[in-house]
C-alpha positions as CSV (number, residue, x, y, z in Angstrom):
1,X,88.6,174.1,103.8
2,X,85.5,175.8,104.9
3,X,83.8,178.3,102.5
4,X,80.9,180.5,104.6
5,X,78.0,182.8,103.9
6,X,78.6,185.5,106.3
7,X,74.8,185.4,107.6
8,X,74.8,181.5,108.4
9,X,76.6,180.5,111.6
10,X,77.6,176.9,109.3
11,X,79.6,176.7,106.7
12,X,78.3,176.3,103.3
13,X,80.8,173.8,102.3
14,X,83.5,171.9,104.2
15,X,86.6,169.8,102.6
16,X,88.9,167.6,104.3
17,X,92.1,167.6,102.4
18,X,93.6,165.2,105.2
19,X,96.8,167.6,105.2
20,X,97.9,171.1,106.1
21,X,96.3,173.6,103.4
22,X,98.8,176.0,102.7
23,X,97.0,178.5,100.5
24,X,93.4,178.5,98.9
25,X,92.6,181.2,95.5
26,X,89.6,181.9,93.9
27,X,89.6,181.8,90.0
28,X,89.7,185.3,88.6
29,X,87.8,183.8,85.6
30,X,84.7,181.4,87.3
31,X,82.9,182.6,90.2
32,X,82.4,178.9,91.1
33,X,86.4,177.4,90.9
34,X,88.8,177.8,93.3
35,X,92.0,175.9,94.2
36,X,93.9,174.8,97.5
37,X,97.4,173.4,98.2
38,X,98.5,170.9,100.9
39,X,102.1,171.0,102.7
40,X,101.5,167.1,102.1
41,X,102.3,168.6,98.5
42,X,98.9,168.4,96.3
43,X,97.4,170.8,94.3
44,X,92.8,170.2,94.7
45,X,91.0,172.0,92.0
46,X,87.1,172.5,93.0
47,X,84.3,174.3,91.0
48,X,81.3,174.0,93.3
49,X,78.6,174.5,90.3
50,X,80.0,171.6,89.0
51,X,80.3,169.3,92.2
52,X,80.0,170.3,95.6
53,X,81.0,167.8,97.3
54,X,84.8,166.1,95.6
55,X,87.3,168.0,93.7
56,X,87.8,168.1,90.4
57,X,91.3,167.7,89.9
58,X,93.8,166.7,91.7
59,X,97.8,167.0,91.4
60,X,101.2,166.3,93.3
61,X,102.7,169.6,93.4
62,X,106.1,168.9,94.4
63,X,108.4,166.1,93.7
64,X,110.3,166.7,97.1
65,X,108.9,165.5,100.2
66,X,111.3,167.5,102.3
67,X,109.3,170.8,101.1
68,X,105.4,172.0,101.6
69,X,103.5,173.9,99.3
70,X,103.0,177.2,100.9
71,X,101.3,179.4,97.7
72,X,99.0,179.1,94.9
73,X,97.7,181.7,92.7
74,X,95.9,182.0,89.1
75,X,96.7,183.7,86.5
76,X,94.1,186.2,85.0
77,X,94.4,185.9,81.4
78,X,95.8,182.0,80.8
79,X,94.5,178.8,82.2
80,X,97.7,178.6,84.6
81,X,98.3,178.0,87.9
82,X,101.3,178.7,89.8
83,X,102.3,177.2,92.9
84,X,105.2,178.0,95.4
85,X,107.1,175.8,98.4
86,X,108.7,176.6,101.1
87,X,112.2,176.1,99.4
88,X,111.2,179.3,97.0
89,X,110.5,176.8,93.8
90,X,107.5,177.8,91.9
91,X,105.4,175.2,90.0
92,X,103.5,176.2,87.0
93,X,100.8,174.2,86.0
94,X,98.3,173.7,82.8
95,X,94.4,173.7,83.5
96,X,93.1,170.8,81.5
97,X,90.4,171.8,79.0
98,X,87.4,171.1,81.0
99,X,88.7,173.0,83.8
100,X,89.3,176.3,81.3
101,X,85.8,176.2,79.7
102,X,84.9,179.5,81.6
103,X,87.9,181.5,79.6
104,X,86.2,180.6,76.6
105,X,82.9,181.5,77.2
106,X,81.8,184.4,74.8
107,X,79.0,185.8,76.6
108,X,80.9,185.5,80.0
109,X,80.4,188.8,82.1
110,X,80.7,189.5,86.0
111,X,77.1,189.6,85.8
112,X,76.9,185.9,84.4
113,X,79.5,184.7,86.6
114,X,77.6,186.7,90.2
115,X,74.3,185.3,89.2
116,X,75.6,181.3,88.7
117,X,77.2,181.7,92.4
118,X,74.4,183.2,93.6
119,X,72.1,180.2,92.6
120,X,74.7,178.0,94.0
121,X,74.0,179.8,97.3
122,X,70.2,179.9,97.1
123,X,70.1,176.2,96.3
124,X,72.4,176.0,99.5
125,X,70.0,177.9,101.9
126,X,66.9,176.3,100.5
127,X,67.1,173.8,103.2
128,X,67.9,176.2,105.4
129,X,64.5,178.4,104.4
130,X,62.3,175.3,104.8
131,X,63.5,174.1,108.5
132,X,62.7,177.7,109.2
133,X,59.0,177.8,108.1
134,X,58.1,174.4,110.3
C-alpha cells in the first residue's frame, strides 16, 4: 500500500501487508485512518497521525481460507466496518474505542480534520524542503 502526494515522484508512505490487498478505504470520519484487506484474509487498520509507520489494528477477516477478502468499506455514522469475500459473505466488524475517538470529537469539523492531514504532510516534506535548500 502506497499513499502519494501528487507533486512528489515518492510515495509518502509505503506498507507491506505481505499479501494481495484487495480493497483499501479512507475513514469518512478521520482524515488520518484508513483501512486495507488482504486475500490472505486480514483486515489492517492505520491512522497515520497516530503512527506512520505499523498499523493499528489488525484482524482475520475470514475464517475460510478457500475465500479472499475482496471489499471493505466504512460506515459513515457508526464505528463499523464491513468487509466482503469473494464467496459474497460480508463481515461486519466493531472499531475498538481508541480507534472511534474521532466520532466523538465535539469540535470535529472538515476543517479540523483538512488541517491535522495537512500537518501530517508538511512534517512529511520537511525533509524533502531541506535536501532542497543544500
Amino acid at each position: 500500500v502506497k499513499i502519494w502526494d501528487h507533486t512528489r515522484k515518492e510515495p509518502m508512505f509505503s506498507y507491506d501487508l505481505n499479501s494481495v490487498v484487495g480493497d483499501i478505504a479512507w475513514s469518512p470520519y478521520a482524515a488520518t485512518v484508513f483501512t486495507a484487506v488482504t486475500a490472505e484474509g486480514k483486515v489492517y487498520v492505520y491512522d497515520i497521525s497516530v503512527n506512520k509507520y505499523e498499523y493499528l489494528a489488525v484482524q482475520a477477516g475470514n475464517q475460510k481460507k478457500q475465500s479472499r477478502l475482496t471489499h471493505v468499506s466504512f460506515n459513515p455514522i457508526h464505528p463499523i466496518i464491513l468487509v466482503g469475500d469473494d464467496r459474497g459473505t460480508i463481515l461486519c466488524l466493531k472499531l475498538s474505542p481508541n480507534l472511534r475517538k474521532a466520532l466523538k470529537e465535539k469540535n470535529r469539523t472538515n476543517e479540523t480534520e483538512c488541517a491535522k492531514l495537512d500537518k501530517l504532510i508538511n512534517f512529511v516534506n520537511e525533509p524533502l524542503l531541506e535536501d532542497k535548500s543544500c
